[in-house]
Wavefront OBJ file of the C-alpha trace (Angstrom):
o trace
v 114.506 50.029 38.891
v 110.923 50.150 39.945
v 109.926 53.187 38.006
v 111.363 51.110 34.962
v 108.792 48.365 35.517
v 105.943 50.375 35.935
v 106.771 52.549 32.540
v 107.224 49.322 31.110
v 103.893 48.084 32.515
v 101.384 50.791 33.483
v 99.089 47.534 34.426
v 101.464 47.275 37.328
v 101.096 50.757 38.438
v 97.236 50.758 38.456
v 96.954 47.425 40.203
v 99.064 48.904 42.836
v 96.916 51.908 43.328
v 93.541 49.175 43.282
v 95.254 47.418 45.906
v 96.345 50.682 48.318
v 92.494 51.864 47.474
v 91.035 48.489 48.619
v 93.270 48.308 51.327
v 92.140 51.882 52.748
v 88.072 51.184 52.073
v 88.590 47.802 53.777
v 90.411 49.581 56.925
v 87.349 52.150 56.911
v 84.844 49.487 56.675
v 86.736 47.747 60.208
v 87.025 51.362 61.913
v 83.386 51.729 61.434
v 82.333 48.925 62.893
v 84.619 49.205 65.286
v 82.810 52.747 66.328
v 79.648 51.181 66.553
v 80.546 48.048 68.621
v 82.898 49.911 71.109
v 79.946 52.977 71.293
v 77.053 50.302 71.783
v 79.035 48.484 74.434
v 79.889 51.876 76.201
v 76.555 52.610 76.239
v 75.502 49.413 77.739
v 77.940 49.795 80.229
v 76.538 52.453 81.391
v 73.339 50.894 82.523
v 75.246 47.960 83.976
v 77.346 50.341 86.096
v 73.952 51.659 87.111
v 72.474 48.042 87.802
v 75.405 47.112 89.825
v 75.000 49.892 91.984
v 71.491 49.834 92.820
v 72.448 45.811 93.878
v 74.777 47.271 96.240
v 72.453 49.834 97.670
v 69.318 48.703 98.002
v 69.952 45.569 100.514
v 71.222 48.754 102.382
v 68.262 50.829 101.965
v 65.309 47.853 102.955
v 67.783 46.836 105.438
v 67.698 50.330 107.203
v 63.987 50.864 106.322
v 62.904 47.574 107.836
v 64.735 48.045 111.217
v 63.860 51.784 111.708
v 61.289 52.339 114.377
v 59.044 54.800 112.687
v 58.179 52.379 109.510
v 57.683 49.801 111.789
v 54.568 51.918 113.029
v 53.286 53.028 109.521
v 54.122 49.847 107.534
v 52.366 46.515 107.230
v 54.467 43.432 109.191
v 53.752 41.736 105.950
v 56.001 44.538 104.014
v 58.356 44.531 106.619
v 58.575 40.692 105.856
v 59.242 40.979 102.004
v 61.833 43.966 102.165
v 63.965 42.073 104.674
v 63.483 38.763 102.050
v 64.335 41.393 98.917
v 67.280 42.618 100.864
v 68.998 39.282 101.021
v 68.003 38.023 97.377
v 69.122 40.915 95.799
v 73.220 39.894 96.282
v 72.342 35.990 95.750
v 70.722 37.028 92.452
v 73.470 40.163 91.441
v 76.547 36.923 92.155
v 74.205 34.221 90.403
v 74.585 36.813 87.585
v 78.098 37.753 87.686
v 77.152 41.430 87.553
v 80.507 42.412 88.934
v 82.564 40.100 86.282
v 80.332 41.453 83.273
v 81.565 45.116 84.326
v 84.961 43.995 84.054
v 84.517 42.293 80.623
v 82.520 45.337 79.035
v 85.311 47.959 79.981
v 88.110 45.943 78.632
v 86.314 44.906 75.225
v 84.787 48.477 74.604
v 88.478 49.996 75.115
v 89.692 47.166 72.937
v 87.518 48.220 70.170
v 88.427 51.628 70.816
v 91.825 51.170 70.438
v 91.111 49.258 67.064
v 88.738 51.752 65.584
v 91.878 54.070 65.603
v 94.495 51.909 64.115
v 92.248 50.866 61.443
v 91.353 54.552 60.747
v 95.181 55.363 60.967
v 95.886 52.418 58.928
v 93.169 54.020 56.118
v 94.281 57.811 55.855
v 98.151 57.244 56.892
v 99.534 53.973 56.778
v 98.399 53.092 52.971
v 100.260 56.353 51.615
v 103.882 53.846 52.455
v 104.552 50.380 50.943
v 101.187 48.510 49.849
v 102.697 45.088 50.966
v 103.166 46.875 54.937
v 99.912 48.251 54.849
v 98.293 44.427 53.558
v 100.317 43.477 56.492
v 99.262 45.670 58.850
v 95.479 45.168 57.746
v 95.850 41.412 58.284
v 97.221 41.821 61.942
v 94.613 44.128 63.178
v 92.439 41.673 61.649
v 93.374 38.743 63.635
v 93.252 41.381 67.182
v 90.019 42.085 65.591
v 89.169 38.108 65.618
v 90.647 37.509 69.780
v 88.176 40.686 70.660
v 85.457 39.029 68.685
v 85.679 35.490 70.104
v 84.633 36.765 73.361
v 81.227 36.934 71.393
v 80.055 39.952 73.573
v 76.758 40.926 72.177
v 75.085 44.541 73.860
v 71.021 44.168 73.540
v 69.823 45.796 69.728
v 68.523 48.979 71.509
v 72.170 49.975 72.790
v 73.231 49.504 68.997
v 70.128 51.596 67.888
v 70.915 54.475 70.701
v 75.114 54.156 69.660
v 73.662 54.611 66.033
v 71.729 57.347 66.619
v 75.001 59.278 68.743
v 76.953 58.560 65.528
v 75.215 59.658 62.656
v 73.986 62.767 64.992
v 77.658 63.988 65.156
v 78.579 63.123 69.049
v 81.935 61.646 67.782
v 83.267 63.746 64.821
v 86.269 65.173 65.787
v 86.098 68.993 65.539
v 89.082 69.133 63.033
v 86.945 66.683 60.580
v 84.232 69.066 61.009
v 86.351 72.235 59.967
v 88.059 70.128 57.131
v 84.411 69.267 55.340
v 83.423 73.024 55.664
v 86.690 73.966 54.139
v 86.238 71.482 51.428
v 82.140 72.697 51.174
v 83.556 76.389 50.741
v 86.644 75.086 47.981
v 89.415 76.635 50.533
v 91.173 72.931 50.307
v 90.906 69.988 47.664
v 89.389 66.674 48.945
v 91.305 63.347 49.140
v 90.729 60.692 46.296
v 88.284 59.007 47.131
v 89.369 54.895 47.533
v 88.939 53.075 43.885
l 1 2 3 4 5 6 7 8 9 10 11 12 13 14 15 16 17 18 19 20 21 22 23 24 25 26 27 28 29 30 31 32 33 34 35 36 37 38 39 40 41 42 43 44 45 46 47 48 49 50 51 52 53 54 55 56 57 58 59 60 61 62 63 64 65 66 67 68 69 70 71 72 73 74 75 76 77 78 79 80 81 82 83 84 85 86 87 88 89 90 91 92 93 94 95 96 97 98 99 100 101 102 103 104 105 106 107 108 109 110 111 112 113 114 115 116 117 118 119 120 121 122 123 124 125 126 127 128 129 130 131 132 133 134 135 136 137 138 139 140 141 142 143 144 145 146 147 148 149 150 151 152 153 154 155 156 157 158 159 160 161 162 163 164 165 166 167 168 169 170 171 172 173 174 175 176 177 178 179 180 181 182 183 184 185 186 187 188 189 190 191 192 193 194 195 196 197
């Protein structure tokens, strides 16, 4: 019965095909910036992973420096003075910043975005070639995941978004069977996909 309505009304038919097409750029658009978010914040994580380290070792360090004997001989009292006074503001400042709870919150939001970069990018090439209505669906419930992961209003500094830019469009996260497909499609071996109307 629903081939008879769209020979009756070939309207139908192409409206359908807008809507999958729409659907799939839309679902691109999200993966995208999904990959750039989840890359940035990555990024960013590693220098906070490298912050909260050096907060737990370099108390230790002017700690041990201060008391040894020999620096004691070499050293100024006065230095002596300010590496003992560094080596107890350094934990009062890392807490006052919640270095330890912003680790936390940057692994689960990157790995959130992650995990939505793939469903919208599964949602784009797979899930639109079923039922449009499922697919609208599905769109509009990784957009409201999308909208919790957002509220958290996580925002890495504009250099990590400039360095996760420059990973991207260098190539660090094509996947190697992307990379054979667009050669095969360069050297006409396989047909590309329709592009999205």
């Amino acid at each position: 019965m629903a081939e008879d309505i769209r020979e009756q009304n070939p309207d139908a038919h192409q409206m359908t095909d807008r809507r999958t097409g729409e659907i799939a750029a839309e679902a691109l658009r999200q993966s995208e910036s999904c990959l750039y978010t989840s890359t940035a914040i990555f990024i960013w994580l590693r220098t906070v992973r490298w912050q909260q380290k050096a907060v737990v070792l370099a108390p230790i360090l002017l700690t041990g420096l201060a008391g040894f004997g020999y620096f004691k001989d070499v050293v100024p009292a006065w230095v002596l003075a300010l590496m003992g006074f560094l080596s107890t503001l350094i934990p009062a400042l890392a807490d006052a910043l919640n270095i330890e709870t912003h680790v936390d919150d940057l692994k689960t939001k990157a790995a959130e975005y992650k995990a939505l970069q793939d469903r919208f990018r599964k949602l784009a090439r797979i899930g639109v070639l079923g039922d449009s209505e499922r697919a609208e669906g599905e769109l509009s419930e990784l957009l409201d995941r999308l909208d919790v992961v957002r509220s958290s209003s996580i925002t890495p500094p504009e250099r990590y978004f400039e360095e996760a830019r420059k990973k991207i469009k260098r190539g660090d996260y094509d996947f190697s069977i992307d990379i054979e497909l667009r050669q095969l499609v360069s050297d006409a071996e396989v047909k590309p996909m329709p592009e999205a109307q």
